[in-house]
C-alpha positions as CSV (number, residue, x, y, z in Angstrom):
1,X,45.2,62.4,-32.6
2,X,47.3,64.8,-30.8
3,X,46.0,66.7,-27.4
4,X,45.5,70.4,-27.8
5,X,47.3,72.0,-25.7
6,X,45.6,75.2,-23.7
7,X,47.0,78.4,-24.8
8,X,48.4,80.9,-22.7
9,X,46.4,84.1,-22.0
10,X,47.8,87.0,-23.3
11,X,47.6,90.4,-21.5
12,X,47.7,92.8,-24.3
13,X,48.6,96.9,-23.2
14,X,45.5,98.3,-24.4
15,X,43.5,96.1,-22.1
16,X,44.8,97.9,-19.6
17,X,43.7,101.0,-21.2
18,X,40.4,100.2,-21.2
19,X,40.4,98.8,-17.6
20,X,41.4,102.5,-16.9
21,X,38.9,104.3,-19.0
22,X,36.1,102.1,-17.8
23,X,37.3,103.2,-13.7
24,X,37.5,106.6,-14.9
25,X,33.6,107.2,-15.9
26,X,32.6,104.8,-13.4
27,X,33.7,107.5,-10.9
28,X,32.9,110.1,-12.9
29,X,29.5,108.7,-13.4
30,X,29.3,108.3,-9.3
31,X,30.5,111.7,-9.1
32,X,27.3,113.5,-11.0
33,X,24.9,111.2,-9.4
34,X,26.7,112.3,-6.2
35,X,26.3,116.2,-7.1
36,X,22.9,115.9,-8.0
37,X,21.3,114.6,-5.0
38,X,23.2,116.8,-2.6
39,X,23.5,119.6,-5.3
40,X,27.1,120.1,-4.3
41,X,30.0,120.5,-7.3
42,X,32.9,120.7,-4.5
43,X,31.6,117.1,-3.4
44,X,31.6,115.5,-6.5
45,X,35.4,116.8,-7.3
46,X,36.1,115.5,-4.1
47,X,34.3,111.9,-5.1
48,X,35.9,111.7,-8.1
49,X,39.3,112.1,-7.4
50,X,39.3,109.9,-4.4
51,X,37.4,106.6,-6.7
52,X,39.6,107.3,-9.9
53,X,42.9,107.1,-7.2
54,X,41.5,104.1,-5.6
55,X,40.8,102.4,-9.1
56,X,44.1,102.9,-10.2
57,X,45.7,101.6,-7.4
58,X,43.3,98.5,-7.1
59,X,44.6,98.3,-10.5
60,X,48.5,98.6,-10.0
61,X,48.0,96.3,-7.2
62,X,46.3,93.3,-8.8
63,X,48.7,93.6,-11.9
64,X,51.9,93.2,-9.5
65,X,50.0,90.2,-8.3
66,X,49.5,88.7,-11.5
67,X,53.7,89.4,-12.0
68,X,54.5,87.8,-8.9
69,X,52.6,84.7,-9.6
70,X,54.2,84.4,-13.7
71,X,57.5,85.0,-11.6
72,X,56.6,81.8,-9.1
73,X,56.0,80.0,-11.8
74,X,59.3,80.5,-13.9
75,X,61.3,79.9,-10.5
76,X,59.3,76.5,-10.3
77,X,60.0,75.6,-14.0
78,X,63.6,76.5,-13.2
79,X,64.1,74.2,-10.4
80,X,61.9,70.9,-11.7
81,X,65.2,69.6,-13.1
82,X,67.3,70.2,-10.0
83,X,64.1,68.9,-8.2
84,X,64.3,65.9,-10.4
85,X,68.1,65.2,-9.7
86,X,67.7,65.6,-6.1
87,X,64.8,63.2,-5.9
88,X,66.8,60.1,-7.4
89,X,69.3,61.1,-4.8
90,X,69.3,57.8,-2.1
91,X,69.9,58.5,1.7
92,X,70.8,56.8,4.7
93,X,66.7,56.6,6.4
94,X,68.8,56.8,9.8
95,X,71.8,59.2,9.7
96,X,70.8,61.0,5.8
97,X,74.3,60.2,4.4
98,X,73.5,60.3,1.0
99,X,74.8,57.5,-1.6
100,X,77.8,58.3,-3.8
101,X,80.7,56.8,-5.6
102,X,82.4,55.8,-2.4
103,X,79.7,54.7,-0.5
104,X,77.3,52.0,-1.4
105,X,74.1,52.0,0.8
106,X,72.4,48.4,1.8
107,X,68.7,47.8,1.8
108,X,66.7,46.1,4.6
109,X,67.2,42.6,4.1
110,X,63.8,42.3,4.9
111,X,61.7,44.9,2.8
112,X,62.5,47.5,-0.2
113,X,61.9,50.9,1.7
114,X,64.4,52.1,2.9
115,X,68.4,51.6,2.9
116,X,71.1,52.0,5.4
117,X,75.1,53.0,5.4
118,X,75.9,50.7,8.4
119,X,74.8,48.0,10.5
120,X,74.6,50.2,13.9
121,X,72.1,53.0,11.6
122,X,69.9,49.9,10.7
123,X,69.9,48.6,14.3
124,X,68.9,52.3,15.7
125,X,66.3,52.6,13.5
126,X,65.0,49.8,13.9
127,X,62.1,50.7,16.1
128,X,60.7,53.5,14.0
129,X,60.7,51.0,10.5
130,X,59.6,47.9,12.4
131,X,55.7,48.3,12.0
132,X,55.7,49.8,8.4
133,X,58.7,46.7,7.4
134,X,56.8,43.9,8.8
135,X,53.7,45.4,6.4
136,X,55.5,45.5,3.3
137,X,57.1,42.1,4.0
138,X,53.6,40.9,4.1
139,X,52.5,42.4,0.8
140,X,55.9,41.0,-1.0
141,X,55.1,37.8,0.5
142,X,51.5,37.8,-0.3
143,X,52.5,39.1,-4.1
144,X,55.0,35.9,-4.4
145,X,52.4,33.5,-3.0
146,X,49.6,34.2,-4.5
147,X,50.8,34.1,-8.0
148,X,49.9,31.9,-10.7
149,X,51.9,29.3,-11.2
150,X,52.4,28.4,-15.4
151,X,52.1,24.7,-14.5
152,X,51.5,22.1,-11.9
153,X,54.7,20.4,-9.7
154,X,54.3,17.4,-12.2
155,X,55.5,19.5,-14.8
156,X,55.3,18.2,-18.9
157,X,55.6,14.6,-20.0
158,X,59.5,14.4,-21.9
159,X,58.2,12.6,-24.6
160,X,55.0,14.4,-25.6
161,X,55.4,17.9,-23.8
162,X,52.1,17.3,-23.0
163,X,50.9,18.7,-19.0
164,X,51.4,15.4,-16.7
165,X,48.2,14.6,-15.3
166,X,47.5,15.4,-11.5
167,X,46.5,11.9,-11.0
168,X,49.3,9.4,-10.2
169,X,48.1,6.5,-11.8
170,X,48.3,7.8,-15.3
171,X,52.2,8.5,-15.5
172,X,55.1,6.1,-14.1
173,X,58.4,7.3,-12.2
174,X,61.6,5.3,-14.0
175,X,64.0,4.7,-11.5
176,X,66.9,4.7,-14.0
177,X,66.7,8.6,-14.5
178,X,63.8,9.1,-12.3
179,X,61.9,10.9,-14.8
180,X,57.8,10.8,-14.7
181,X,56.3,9.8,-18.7
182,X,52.6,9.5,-19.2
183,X,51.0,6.3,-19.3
184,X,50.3,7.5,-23.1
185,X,54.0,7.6,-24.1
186,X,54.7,4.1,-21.3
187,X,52.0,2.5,-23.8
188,X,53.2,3.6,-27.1
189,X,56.9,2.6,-26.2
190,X,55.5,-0.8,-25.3
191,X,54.2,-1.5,-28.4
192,X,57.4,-0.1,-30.3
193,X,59.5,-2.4,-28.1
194,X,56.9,-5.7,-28.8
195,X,56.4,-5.1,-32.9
196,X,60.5,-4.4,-33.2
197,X,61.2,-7.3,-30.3
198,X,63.2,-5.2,-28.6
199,X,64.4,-5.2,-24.9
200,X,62.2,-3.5,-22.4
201,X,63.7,-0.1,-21.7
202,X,63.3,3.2,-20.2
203,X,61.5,5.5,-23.2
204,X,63.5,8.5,-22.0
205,X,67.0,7.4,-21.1
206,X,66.7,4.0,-23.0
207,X,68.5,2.3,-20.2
208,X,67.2,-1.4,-19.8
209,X,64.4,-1.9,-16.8
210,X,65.0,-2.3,-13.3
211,X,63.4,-6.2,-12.9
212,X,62.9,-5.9,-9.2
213,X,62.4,-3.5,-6.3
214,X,65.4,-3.4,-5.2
215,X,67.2,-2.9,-8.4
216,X,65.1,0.0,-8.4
217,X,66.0,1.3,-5.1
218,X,69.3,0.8,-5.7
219,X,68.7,2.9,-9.2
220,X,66.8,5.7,-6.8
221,X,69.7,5.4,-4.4
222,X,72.7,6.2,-7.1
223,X,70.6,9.6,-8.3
224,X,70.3,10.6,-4.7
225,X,73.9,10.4,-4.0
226,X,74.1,13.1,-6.7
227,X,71.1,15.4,-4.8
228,X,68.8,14.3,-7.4
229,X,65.3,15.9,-5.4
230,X,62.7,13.5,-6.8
231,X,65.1,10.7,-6.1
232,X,65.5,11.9,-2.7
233,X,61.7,11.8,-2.0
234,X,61.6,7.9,-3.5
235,X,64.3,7.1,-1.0
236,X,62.5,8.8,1.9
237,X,59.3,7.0,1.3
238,X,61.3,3.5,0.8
239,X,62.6,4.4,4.4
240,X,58.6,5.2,5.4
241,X,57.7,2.0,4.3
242,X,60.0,0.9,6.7
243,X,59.2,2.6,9.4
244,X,62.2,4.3,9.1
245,X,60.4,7.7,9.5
246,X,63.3,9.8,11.2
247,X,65.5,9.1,7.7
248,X,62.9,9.8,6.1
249,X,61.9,12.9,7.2
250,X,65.9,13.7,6.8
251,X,65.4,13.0,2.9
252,X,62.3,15.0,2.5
253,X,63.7,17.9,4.3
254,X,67.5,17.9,1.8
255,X,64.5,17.4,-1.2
256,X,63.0,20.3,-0.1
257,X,66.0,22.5,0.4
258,X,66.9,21.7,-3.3
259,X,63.1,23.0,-4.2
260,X,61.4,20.2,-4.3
261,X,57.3,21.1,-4.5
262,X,56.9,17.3,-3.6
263,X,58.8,17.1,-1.0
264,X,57.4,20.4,0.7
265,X,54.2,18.7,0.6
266,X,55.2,15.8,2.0
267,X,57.3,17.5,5.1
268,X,53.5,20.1,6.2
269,X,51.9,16.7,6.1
270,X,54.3,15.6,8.8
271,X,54.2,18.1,11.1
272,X,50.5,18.3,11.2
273,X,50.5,14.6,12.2
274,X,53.9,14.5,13.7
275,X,55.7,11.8,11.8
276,X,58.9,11.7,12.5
277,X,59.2,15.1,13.6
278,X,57.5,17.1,16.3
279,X,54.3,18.5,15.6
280,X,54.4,22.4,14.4
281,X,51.7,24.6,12.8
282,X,54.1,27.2,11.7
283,X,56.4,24.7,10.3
284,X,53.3,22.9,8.5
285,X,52.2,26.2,6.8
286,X,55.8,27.3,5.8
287,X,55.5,24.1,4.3
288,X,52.5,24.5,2.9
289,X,53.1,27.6,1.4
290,X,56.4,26.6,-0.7
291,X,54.8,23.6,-1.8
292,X,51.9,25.5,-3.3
293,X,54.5,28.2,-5.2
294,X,56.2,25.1,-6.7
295,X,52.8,24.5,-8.2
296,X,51.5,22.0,-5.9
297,X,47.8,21.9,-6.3
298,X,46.8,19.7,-3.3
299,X,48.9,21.7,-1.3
300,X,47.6,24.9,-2.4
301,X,44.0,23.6,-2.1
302,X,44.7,22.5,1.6
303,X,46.4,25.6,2.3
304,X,43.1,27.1,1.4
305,X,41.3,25.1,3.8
306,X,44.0,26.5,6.6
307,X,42.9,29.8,5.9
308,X,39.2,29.1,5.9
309,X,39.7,27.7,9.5
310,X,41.6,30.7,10.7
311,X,38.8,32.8,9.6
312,X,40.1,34.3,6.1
313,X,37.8,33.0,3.7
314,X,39.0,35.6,0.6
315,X,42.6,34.3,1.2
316,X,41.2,30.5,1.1
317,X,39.0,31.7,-2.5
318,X,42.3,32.5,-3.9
319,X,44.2,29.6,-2.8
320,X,41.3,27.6,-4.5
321,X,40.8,29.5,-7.5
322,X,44.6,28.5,-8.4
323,X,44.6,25.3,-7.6
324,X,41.3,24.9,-9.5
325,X,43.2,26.5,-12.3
326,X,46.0,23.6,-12.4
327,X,43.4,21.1,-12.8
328,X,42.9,20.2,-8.6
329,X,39.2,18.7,-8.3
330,X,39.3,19.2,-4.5
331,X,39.2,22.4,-5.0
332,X,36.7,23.2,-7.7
333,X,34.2,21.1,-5.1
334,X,35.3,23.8,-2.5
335,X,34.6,26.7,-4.8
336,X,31.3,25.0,-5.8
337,X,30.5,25.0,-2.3
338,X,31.6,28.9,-1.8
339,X,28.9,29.6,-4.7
340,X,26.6,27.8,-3.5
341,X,26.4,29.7,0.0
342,X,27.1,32.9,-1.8
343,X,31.0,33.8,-1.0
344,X,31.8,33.8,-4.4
345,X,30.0,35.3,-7.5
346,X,29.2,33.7,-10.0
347,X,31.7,35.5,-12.5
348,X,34.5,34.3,-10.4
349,X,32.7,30.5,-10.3
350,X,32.2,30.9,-14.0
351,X,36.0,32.0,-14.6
352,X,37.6,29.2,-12.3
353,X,35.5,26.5,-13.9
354,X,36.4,27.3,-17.3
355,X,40.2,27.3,-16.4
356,X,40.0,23.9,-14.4
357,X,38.0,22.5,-17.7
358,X,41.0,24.0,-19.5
359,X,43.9,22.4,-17.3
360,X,42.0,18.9,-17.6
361,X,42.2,19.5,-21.6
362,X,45.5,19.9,-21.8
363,X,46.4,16.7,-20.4
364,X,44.1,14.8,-22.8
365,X,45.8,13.1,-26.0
366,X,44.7,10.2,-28.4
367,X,47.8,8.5,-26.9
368,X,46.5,8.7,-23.4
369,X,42.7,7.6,-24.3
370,X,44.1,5.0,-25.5
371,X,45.9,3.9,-22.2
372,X,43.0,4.4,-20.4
373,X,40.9,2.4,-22.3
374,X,44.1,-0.3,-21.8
375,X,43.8,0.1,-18.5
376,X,40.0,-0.3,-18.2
377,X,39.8,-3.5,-19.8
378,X,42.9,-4.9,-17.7
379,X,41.3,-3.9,-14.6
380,X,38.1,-5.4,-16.3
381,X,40.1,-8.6,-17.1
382,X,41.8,-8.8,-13.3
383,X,37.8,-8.4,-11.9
384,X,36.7,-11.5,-14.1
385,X,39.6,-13.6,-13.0
């Protein structure tokens, strides 16, 4: 249904007229109540000349008003588009050079405020946009980190599309194409390969099975050659295993320039202990912080616990409400403990809960009860032995 508009008031002539005739025996009227108390004819003339003049001019004078104002308002109307125009018009924030054809202005490389025509105008203003840049970088930062991520760093099982599970023992890493399957698709590949006596084989790439460690290495070494990033993080904890932690801290850092969640992770746990590389706090948390956009849970949820030290409990609640969201049990036990003591309500509690239950869900299958239960009674089997 359509908003009414308000309608314009009308000033018709004849209201004027009245205005006028109404001031006319108003005076009048003060003019014979005038004579008859001080019984004087010549005075109330004199009266009623001097109020009818001053009501018509109190008249004439608020109707110019009321023009003067409709006129305002047509100039303003007049100008909105011109207004408009000149508003999308961008300028230099140091010299006011406005962008045209033949020249392109640059914004600051560091926030979205303002632009500049030159290196040397950015430099020179420099002192006056520092404060109010550093604060927006903050908020775009704080916009791209705190976002949800649409799945963990594990990603989805190739053969099932199902969510990987958070936990490592229920999925295997093929060194052949280095790809991660659930222990659900491992198990029903298995039992294709034994009913069809077939050759034991990768279920993705159906290359044949690396028989011993080192084949395997030697498989993880070929797909790092080629920047592989997951293979690069298998090599760098073979070199760990070592003791070999200077190459491997070289091979989590090139995983981690190629965007490697994992290898993020691995690199802030390193320079909090000071494996292999010096110890840094900054480095740690810039870690930290790209591992948990990749989708990182445990890195999120520890990032949380960083925050809570430093005193910014709502920034750790966040943290833990989207790791808890991904599945991360650490930190559904931290918002637990948050409720508990009363930092979080229990609508937030109630929300995070229900999305953890939901990430934990997803990863569930018929195929992967069934491994489980495989792997129950093998462990159950090893315990007997």
């Amino acid at each position: 249904m359509a908003k009414r508009t308000p309608k314009e008031k009308t000033v018709r002539p004849e209201m004027f007229v009245r205005k006028k005739e109404y001031a006319l025996l108003v005076a009048l009227f003060y003019a014979v109540v005038k004579a008859w108390l001080y019984d004087n004819y010549v005075v109330a003339l004199y009266t009623c000349f001097w109020g009818t003049l001053i009501g018509y001019l109190a008249m004439i004078l608020l109707k110019s008003l009321q023009w003067r104002q409709s006129v305002n308002n047509v100039d303003k109307n007049k100008m909105s588009a011109d207004g408009l125009e000149a508003a999308n018009i961008i300028c230099c924030a140091s010299c006011g050079i406005a962008e045209l054809n033949d020249n392109t202005l640059k914004e600051c490389p560091t926030c979205d405020l303002v632009r500049y025509c030159s290196d040397k105008c950015q430099r020179e203003h420099r002192r006056h946009h520092k404060a109010a840049c550093k604060e927006r970088a903050a908020e775009l930062w704080d916009e791209i980190l705190f976002k949800q991520p649409e799945s963990s760093h594990e990603g989805d099982c190739p053969i099932c599309c199902l969510p990987l599970s958070l936990d490592n023992e229920k999925s295997a890493v093929f060194s052949c194409c280095v790809t991660t399957i659930c222990h659900g698709c491992v198990l029903a590949n298995r039992a294709r390969e034994k009913q069809n006596k077939l050759q034991h084989a990768c279920p993705f790439c159906r290359r044949p099975m690396a028989k011993t460690e080192k084949d395997s290495e030697t498989n993880y070494i070929k797909r790092a050659a080629v920047n592989d990033p997951r293979a690069l993080v298998q090599v760098g904890i073979n070199h760990n295993n070592r003791g070999d932690h200077q190459s491997a801290a070289e091979h989590f850092a090139k995983a981690a320039e190629l965007g490697d969640a994992e290898a993020h992770h691995m690199l802030s746990v390193w320079y909090r202990n000071g494996i292999g590389v010096e110890k840094d706090e900054k480095k740690e948390v810039y870690h930290l912080e790209q591992a948990a956009i990749g989708g990182h849970p445990q890195a999120r949820c520890h990032l949380g616990c960083v925050e809570e030290g430093n005193g910014r409990i709502d920034r750790a609640v966040k943290h833990w409400i989207i790791a808890a969201n991904l599945g991360d049990d650490d930190s559904i036990e931290a918002l637990k403990n948050c409720y508990a003591h009363e930092v979080v309500s229990k609508e937030n509690y109630a929300s995070a809960l229900r999305a953890y239950q939901a990430a934990i869900n997803a990863t569930k299958s018929p195929q992967r009860e069934a491994a489980d239960k495989a792997e129950e009674a093998r462990k159950l089997c090893r315990c007997n032995a």
